[in-house]
KOLGU-4560 file (N, C-alpha, C; in nm, 3 decimals, padded with zeros to 5 digits):
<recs>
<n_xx: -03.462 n_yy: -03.119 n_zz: -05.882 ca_xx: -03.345 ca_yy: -03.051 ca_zz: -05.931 c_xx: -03.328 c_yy: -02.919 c_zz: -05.856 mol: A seq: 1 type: UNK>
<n_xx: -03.235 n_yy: -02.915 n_zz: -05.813 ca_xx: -03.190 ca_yy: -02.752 ca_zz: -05.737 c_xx: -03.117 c_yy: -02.694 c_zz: -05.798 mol: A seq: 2 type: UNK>
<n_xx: -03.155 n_yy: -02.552 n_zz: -05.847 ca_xx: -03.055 ca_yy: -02.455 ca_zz: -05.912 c_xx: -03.015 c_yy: -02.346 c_zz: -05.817 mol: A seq: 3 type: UNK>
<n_xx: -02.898 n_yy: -02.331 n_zz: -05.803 ca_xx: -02.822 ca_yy: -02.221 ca_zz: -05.756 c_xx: -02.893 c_yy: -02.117 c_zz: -05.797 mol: A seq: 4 type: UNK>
<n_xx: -02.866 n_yy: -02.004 n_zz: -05.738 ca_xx: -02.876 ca_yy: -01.824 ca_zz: -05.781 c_xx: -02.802 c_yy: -01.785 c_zz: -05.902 mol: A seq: 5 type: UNK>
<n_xx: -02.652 n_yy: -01.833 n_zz: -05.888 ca_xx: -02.557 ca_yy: -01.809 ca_zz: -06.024 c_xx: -02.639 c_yy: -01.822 c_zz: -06.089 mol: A seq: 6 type: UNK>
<n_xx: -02.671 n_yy: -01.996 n_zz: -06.115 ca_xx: -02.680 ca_yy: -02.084 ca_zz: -06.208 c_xx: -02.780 c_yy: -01.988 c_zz: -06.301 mol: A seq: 7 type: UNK>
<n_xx: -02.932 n_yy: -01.960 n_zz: -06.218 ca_xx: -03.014 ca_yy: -01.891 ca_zz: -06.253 c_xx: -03.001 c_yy: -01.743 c_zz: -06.357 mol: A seq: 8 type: UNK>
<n_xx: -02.890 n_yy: -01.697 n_zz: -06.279 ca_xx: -02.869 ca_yy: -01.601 ca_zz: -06.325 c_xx: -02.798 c_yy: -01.574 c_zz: -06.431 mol: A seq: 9 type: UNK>
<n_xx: -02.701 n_yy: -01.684 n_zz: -06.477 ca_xx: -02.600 ca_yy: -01.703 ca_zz: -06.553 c_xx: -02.736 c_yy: -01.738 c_zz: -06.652 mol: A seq: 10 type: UNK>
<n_xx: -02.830 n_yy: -01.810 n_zz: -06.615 ca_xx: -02.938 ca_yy: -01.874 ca_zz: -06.730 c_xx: -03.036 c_yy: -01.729 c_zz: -06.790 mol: A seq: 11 type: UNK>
<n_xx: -03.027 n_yy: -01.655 n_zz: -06.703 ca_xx: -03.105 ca_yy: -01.559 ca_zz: -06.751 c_xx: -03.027 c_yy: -01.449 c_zz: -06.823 mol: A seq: 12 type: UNK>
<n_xx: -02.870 n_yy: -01.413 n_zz: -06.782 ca_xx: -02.799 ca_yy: -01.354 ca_zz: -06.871 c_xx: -02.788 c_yy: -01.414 c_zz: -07.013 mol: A seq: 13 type: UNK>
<n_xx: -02.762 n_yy: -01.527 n_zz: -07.027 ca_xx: -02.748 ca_yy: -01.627 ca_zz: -07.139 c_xx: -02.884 c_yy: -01.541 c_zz: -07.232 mol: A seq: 14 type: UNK>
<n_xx: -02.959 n_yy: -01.583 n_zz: -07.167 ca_xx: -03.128 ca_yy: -01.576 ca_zz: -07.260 c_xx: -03.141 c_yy: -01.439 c_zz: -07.253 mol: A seq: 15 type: UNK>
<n_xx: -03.089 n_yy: -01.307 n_zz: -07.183 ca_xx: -03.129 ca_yy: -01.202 ca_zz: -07.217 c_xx: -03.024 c_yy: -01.174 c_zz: -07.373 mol: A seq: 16 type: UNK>
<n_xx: -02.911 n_yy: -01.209 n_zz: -07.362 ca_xx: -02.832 ca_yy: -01.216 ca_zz: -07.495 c_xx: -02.865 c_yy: -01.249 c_zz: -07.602 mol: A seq: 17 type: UNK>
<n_xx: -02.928 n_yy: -01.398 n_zz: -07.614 ca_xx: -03.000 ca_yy: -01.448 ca_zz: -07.760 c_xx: -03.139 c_yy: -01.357 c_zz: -07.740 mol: A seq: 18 type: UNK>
<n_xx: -03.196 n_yy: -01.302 n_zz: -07.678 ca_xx: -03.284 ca_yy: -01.227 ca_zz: -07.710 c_xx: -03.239 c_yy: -01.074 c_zz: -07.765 mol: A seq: 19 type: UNK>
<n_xx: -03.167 n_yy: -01.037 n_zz: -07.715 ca_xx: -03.127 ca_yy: -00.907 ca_zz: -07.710 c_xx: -03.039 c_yy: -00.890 c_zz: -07.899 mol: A seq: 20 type: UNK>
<n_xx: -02.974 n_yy: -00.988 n_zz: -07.917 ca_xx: -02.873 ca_yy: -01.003 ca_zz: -08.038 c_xx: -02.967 c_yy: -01.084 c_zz: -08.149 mol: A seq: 21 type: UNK>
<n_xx: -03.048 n_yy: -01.172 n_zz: -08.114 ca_xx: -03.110 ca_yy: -01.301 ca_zz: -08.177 c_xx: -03.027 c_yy: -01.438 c_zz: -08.248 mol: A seq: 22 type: UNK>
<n_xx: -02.902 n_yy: -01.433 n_zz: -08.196 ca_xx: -02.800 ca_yy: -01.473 ca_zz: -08.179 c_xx: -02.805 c_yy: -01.609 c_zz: -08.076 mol: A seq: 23 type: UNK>
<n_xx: -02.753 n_yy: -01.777 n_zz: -08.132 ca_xx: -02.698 ca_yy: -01.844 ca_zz: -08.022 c_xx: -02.603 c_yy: -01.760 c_zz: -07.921 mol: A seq: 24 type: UNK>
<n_xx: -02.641 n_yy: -01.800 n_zz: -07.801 ca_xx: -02.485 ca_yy: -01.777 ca_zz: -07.721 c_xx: -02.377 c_yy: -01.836 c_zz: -07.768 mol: A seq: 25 type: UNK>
<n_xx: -02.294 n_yy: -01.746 n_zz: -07.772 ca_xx: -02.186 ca_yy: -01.811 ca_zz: -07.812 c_xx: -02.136 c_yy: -01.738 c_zz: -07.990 mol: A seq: 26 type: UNK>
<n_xx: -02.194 n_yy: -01.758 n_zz: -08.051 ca_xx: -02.201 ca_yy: -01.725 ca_zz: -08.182 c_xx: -02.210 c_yy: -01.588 c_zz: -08.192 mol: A seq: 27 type: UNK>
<n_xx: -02.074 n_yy: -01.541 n_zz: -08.228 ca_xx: -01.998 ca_yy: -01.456 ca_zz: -08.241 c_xx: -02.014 c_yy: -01.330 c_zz: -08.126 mol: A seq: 28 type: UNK>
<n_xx: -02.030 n_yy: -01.392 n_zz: -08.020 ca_xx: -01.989 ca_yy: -01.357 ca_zz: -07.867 c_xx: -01.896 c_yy: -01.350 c_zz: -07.833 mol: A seq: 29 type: UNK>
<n_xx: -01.801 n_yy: -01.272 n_zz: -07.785 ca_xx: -01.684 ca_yy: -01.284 ca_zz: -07.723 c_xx: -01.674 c_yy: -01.357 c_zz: -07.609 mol: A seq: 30 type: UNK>
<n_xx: -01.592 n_yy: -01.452 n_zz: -07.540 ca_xx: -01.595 ca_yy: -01.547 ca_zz: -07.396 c_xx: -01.500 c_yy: -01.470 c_zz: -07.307 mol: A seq: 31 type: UNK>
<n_xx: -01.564 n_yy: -01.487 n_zz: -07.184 ca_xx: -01.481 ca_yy: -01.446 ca_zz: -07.100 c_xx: -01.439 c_yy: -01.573 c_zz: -07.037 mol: A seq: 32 type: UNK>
<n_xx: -01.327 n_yy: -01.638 n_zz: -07.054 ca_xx: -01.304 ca_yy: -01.787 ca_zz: -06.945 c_xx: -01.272 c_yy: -01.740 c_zz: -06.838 mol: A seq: 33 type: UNK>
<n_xx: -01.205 n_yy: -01.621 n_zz: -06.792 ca_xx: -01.134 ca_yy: -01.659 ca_zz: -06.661 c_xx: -01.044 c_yy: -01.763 c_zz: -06.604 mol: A seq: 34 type: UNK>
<n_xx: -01.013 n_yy: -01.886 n_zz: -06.660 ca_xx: -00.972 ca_yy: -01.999 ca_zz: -06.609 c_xx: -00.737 c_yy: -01.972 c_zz: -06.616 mol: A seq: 35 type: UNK>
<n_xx: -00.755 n_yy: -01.878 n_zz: -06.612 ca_xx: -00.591 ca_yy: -01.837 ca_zz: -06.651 c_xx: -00.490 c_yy: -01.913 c_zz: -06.761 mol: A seq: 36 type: UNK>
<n_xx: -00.570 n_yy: -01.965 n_zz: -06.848 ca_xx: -00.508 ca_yy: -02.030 ca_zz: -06.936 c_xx: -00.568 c_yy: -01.974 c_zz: -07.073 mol: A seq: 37 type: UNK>
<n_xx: -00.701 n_yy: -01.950 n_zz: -07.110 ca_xx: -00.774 ca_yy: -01.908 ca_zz: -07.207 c_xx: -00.716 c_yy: -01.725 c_zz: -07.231 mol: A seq: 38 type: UNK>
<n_xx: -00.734 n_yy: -01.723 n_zz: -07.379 ca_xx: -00.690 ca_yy: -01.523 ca_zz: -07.380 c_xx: -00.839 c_yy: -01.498 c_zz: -07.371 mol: A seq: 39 type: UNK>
<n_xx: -00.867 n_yy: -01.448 n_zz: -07.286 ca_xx: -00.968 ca_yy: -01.361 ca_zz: -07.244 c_xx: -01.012 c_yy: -01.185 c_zz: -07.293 mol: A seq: 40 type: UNK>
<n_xx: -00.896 n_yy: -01.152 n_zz: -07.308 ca_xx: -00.893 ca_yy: -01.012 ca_zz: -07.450 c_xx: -01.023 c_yy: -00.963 c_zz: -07.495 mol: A seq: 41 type: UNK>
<n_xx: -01.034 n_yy: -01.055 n_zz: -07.594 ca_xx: -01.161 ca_yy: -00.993 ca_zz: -07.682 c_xx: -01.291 c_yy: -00.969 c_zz: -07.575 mol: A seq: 42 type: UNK>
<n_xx: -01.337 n_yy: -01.096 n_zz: -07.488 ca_xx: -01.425 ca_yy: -01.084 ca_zz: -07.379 c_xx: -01.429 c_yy: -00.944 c_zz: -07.304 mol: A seq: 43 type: UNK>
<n_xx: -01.299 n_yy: -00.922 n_zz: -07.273 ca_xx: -01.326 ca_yy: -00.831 ca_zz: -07.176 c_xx: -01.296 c_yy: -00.658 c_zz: -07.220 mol: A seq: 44 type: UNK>
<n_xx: -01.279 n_yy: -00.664 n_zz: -07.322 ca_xx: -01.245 ca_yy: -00.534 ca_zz: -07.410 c_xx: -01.438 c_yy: -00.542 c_zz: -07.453 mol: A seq: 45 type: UNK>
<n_xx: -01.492 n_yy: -00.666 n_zz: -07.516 ca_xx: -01.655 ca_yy: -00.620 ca_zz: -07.494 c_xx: -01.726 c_yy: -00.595 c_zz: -07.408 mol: A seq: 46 type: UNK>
<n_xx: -01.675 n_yy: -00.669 n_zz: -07.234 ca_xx: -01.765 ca_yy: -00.648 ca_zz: -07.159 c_xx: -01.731 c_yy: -00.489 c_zz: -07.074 mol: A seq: 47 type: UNK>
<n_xx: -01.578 n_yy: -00.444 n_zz: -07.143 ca_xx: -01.589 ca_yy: -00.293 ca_zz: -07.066 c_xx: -01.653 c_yy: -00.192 c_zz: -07.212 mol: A seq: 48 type: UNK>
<n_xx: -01.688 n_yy: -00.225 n_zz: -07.303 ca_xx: -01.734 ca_yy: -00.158 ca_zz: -07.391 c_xx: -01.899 c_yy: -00.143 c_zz: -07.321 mol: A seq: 49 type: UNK>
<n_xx: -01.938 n_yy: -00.248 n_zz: -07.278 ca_xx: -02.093 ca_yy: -00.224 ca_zz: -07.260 c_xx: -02.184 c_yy: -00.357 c_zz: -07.381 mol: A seq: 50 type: UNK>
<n_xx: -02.082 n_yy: -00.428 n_zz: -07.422 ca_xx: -02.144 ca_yy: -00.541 ca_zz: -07.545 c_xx: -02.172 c_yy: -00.663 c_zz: -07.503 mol: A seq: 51 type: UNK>
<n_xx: -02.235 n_yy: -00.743 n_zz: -07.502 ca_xx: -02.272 ca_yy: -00.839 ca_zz: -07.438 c_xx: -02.146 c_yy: -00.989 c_zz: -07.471 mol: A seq: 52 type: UNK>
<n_xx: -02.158 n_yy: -01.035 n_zz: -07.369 ca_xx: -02.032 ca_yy: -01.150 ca_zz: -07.389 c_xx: -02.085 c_yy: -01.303 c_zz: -07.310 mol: A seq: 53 type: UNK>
<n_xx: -02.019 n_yy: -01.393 n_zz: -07.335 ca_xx: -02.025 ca_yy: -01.517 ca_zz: -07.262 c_xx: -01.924 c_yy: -01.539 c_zz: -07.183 mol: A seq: 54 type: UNK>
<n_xx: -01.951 n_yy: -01.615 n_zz: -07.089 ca_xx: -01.902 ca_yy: -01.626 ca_zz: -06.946 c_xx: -01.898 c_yy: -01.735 c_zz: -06.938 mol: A seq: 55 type: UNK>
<n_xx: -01.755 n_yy: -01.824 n_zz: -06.935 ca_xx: -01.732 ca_yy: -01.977 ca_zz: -06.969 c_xx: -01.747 c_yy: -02.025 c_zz: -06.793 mol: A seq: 56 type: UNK>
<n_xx: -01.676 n_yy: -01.960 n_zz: -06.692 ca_xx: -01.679 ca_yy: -01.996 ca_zz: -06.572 c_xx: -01.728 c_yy: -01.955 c_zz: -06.440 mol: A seq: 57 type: UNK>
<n_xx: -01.857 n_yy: -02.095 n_zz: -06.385 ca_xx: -01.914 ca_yy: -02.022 ca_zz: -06.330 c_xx: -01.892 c_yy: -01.956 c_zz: -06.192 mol: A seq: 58 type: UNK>
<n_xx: -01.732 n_yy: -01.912 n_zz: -06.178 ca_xx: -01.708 ca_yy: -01.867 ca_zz: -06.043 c_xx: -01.702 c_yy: -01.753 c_zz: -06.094 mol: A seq: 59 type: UNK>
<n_xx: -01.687 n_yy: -01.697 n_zz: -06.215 ca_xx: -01.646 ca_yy: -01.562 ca_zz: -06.294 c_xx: -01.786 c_yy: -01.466 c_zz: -06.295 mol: A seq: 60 type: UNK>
<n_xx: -01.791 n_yy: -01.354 n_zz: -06.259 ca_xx: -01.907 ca_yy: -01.250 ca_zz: -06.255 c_xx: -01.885 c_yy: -01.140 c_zz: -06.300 mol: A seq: 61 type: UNK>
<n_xx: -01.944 n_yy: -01.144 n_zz: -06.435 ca_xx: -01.907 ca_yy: -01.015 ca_zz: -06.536 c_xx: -02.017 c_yy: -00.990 c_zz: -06.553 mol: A seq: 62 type: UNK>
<n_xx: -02.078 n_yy: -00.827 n_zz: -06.571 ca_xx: -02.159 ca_yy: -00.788 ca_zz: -06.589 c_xx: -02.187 c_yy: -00.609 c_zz: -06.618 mol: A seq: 63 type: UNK>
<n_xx: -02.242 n_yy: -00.568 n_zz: -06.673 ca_xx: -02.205 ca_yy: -00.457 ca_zz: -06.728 c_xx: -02.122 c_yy: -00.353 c_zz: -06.584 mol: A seq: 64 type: UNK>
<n_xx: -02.009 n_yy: -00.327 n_zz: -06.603 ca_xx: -01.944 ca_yy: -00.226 ca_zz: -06.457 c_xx: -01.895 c_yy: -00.338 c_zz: -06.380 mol: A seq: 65 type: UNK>
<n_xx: -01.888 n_yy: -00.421 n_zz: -06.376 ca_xx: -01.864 ca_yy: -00.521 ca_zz: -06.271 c_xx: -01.752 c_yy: -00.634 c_zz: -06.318 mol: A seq: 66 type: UNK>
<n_xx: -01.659 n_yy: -00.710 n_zz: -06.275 ca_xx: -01.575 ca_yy: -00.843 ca_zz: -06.314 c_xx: -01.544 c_yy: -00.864 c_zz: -06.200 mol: A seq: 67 type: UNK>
<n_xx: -01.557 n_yy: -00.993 n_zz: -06.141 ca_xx: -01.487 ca_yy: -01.058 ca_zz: -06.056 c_xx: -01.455 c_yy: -01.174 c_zz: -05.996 mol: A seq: 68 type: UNK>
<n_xx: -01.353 n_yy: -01.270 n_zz: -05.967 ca_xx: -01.364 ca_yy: -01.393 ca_zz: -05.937 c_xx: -01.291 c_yy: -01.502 c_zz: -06.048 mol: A seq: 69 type: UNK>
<n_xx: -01.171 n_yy: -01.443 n_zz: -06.130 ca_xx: -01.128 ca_yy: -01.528 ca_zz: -06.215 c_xx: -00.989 c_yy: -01.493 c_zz: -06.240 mol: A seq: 70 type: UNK>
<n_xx: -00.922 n_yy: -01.546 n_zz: -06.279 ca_xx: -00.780 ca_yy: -01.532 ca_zz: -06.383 c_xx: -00.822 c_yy: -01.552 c_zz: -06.532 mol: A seq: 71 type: UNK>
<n_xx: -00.762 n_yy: -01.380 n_zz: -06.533 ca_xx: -00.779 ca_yy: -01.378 ca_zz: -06.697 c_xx: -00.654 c_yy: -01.337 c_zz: -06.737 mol: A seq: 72 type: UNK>
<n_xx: -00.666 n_yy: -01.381 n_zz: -06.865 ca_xx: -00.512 ca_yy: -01.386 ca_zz: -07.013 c_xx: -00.539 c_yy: -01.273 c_zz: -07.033 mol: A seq: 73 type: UNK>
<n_xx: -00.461 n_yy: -01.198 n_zz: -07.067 ca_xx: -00.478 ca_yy: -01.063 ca_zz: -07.155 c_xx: -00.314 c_yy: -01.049 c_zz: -07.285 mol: A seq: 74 type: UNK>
<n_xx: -00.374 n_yy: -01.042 n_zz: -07.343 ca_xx: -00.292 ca_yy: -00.997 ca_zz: -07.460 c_xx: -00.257 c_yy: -00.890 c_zz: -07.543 mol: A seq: 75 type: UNK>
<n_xx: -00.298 n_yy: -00.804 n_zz: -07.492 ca_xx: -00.329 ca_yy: -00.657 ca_zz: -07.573 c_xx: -00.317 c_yy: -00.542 c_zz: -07.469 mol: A seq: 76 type: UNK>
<n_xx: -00.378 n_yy: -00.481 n_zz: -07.484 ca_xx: -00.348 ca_yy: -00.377 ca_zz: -07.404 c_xx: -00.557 c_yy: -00.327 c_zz: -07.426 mol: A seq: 77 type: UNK>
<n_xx: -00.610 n_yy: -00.325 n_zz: -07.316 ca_xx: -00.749 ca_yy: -00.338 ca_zz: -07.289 c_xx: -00.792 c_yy: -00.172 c_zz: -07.272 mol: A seq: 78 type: UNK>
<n_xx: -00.861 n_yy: -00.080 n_zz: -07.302 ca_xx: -00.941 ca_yy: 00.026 ca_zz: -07.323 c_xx: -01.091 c_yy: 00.044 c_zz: -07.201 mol: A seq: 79 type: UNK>
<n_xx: -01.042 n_yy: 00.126 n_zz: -07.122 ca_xx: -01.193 ca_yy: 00.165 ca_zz: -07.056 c_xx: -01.169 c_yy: 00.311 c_zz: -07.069 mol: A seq: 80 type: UNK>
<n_xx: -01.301 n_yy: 00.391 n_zz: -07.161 ca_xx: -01.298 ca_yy: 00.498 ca_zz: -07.202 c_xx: -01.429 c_yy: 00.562 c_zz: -07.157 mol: A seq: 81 type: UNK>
<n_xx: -01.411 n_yy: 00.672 n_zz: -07.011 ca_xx: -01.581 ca_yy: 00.721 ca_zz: -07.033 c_xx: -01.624 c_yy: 00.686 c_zz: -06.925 mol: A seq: 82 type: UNK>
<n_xx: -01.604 n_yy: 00.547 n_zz: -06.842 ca_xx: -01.684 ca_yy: 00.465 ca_zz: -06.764 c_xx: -01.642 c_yy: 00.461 c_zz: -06.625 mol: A seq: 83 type: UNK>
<n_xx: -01.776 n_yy: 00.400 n_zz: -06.532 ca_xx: -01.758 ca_yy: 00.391 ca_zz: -06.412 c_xx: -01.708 c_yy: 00.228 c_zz: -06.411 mol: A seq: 84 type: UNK>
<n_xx: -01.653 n_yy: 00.155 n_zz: -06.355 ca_xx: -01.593 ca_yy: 00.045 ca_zz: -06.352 c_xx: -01.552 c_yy: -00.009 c_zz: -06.235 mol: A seq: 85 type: UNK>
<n_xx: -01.570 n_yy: -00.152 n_zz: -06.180 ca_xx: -01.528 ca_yy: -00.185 ca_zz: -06.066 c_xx: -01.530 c_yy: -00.351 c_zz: -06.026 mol: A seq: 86 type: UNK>
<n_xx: -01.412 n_yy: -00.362 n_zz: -06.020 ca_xx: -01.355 ca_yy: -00.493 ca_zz: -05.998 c_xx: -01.344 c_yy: -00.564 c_zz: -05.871 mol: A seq: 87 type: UNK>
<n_xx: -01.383 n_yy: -00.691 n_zz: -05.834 ca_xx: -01.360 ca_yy: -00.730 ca_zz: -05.715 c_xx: -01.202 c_yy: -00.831 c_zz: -05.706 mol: A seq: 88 type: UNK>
<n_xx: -01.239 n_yy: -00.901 n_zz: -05.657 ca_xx: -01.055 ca_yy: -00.999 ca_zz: -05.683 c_xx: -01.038 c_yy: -01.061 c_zz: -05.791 mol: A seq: 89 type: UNK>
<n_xx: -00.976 n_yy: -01.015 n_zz: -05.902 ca_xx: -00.913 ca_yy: -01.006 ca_zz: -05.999 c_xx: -00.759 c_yy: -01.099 c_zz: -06.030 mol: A seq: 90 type: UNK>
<n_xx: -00.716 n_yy: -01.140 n_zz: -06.110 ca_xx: -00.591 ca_yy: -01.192 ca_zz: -06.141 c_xx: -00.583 c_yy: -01.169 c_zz: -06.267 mol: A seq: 91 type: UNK>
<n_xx: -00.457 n_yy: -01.100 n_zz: -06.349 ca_xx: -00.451 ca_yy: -01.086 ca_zz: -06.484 c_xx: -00.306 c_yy: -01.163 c_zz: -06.510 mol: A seq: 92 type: UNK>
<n_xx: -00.305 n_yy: -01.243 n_zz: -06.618 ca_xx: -00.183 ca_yy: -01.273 ca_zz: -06.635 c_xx: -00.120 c_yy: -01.177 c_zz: -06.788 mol: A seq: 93 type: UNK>
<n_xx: -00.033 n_yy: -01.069 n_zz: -06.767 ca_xx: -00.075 ca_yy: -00.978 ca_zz: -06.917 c_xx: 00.043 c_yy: -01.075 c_zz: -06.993 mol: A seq: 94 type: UNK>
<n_xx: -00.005 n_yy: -01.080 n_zz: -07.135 ca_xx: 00.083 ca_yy: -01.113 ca_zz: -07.241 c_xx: 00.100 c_yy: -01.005 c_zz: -07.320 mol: A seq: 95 type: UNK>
<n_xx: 00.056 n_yy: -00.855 n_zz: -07.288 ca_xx: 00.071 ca_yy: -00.756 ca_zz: -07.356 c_xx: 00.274 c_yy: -00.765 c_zz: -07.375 mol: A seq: 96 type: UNK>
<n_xx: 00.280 n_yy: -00.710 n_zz: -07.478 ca_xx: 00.433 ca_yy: -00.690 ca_zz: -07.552 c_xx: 00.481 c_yy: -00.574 c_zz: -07.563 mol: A seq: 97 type: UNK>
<n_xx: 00.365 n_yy: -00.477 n_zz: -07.554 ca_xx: 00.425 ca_yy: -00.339 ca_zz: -07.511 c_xx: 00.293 c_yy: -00.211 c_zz: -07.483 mol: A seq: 98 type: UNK>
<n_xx: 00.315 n_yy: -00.141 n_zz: -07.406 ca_xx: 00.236 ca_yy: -00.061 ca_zz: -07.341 c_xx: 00.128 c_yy: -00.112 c_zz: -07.237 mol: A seq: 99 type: UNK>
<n_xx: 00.035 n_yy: -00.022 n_zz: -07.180 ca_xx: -00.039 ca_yy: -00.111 ca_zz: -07.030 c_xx: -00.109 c_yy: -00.242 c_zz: -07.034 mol: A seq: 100 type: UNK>
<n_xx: -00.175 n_yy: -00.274 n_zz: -06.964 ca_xx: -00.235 ca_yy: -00.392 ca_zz: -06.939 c_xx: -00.412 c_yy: -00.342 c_zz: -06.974 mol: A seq: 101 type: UNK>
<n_xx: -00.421 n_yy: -00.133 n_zz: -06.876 ca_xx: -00.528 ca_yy: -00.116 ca_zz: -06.901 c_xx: -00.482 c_yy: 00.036 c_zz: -06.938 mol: A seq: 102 type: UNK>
<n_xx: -00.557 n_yy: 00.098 n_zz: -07.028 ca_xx: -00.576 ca_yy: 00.273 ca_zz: -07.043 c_xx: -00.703 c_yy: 00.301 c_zz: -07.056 mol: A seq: 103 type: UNK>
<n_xx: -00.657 n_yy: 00.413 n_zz: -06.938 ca_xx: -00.822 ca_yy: 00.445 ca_zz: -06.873 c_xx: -00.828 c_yy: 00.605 c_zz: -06.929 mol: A seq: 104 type: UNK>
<n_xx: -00.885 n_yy: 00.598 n_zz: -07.049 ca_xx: -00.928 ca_yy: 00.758 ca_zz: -07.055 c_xx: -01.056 c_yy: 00.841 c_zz: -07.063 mol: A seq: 105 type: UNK>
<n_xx: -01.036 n_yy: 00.950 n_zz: -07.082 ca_xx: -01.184 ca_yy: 01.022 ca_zz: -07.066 c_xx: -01.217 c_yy: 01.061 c_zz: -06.896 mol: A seq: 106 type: UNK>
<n_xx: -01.325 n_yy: 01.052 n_zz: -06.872 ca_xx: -01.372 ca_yy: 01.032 ca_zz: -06.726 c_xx: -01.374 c_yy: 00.873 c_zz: -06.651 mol: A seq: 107 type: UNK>
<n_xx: -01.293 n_yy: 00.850 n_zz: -06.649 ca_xx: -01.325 ca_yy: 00.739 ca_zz: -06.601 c_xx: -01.246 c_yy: 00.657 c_zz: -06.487 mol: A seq: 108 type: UNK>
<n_xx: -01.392 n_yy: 00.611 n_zz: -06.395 ca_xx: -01.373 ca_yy: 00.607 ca_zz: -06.252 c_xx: -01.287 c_yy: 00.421 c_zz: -06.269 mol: A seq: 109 type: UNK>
<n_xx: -01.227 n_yy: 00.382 n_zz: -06.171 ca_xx: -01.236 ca_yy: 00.233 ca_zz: -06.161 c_xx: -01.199 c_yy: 00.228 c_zz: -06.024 mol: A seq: 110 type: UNK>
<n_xx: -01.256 n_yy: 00.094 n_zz: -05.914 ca_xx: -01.224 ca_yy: 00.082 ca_zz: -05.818 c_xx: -01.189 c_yy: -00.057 c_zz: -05.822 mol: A seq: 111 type: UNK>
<n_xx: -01.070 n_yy: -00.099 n_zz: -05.746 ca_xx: -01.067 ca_yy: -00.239 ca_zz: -05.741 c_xx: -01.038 c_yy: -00.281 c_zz: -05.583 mol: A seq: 112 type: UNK>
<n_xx: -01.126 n_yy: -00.375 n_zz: -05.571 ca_xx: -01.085 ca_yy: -00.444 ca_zz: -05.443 c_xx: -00.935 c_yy: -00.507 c_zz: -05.406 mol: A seq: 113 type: UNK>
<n_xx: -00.943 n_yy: -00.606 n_zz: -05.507 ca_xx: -00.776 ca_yy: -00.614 ca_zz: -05.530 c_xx: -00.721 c_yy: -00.692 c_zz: -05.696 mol: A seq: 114 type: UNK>
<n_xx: -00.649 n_yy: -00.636 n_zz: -05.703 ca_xx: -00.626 ca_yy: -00.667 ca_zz: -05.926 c_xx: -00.484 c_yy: -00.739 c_zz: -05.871 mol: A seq: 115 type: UNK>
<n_xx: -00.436 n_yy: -00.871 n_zz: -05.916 ca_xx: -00.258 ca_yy: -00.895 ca_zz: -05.920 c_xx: -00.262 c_yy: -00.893 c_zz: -06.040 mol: A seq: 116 type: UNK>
<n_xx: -00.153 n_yy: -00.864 n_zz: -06.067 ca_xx: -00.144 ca_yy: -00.843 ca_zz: -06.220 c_xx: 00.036 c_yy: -00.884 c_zz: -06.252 mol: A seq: 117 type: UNK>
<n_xx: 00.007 n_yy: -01.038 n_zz: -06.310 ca_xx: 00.139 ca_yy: -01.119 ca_zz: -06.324 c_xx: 00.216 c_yy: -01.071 c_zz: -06.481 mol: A seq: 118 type: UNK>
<n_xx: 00.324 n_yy: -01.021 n_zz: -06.499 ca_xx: 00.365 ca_yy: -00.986 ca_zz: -06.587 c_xx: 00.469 c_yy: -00.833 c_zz: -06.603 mol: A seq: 119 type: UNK>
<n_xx: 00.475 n_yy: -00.822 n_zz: -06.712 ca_xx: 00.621 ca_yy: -00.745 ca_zz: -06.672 c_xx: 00.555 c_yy: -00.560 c_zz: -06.746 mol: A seq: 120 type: UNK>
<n_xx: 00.376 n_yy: -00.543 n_zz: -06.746 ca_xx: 00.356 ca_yy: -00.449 ca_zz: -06.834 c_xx: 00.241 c_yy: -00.393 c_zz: -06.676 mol: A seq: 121 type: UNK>
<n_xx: 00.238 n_yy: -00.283 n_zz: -06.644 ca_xx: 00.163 ca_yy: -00.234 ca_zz: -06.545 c_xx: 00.058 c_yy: -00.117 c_zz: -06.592 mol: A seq: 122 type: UNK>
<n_xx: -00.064 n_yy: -00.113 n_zz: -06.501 ca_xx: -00.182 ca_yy: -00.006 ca_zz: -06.546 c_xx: -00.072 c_yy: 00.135 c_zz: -06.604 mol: A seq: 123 type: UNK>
<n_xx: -00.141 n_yy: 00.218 n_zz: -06.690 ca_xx: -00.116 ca_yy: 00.356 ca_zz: -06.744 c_xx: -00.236 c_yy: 00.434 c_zz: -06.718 mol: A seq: 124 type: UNK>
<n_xx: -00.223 n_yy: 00.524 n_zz: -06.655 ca_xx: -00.332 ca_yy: 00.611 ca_zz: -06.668 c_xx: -00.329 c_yy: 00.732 c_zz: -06.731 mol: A seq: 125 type: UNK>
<n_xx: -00.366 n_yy: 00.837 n_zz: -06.882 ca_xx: -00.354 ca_yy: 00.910 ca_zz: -07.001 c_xx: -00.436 c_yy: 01.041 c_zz: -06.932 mol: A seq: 126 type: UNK>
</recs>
């Protein structure tokens, strides 16, 4: 049997979570799908909090400061408060209904390689 690096790694994020929570994965984890069809929201409002989350796809690489490699749903309007942050190729499709996609307040750094961001609601910065 040959396991990838992801794979590995995705196996060892998994198991640092049920250790860390004592919690199945999954069970009452927020998901990050990435797959541009799933709302991804809750996932990624935990994984810029610093809270641990599940990661449905394995081209998707989330990790504390880090996202990259997926299309995500967003529905809300998403919070990075405080933090250093940094995105590689990104796709958001926002379903937000009114105000940004992201509000970045406090100190907080973000770099993105490249974010498209499909929809009619754009970053705010406070």
């Amino acid at each position: 049997m040959e396991l990838s690096r992801r794979s590995f790694l995705r196996g060892t994020l998994s198991l640092t979570v049920l250790a860390a929570t004592g919690l199945p994965v999954g069970a009452g984890i927020p998901t990050i799908y990435g797959n541009g069809v799933d709302d991804d929201t809750d996932g990624l409002q935990a994984l810029f909090d610093g809270k641990p989350v599940h990661v449905e796809r394995e081209t998707v690489v989330a990790t504390d400061g880090y996202l990259s490699g997926g299309s995500f749903v967003v529905s809300r309007t998403l919070t990075l408060a405080g933090k250093r942050f940094q995105f590689g190729d990104i796709s958001i499709l926002s379903r937000v209904t009114s105000g940004p996609v992201f509000l970045l307040t406090g100190e907080t750094f973000l770099y993105a390689r490249s974010i498209t961001i499909h929809g009619p609601v754009v970053p705010e910065i406070i």
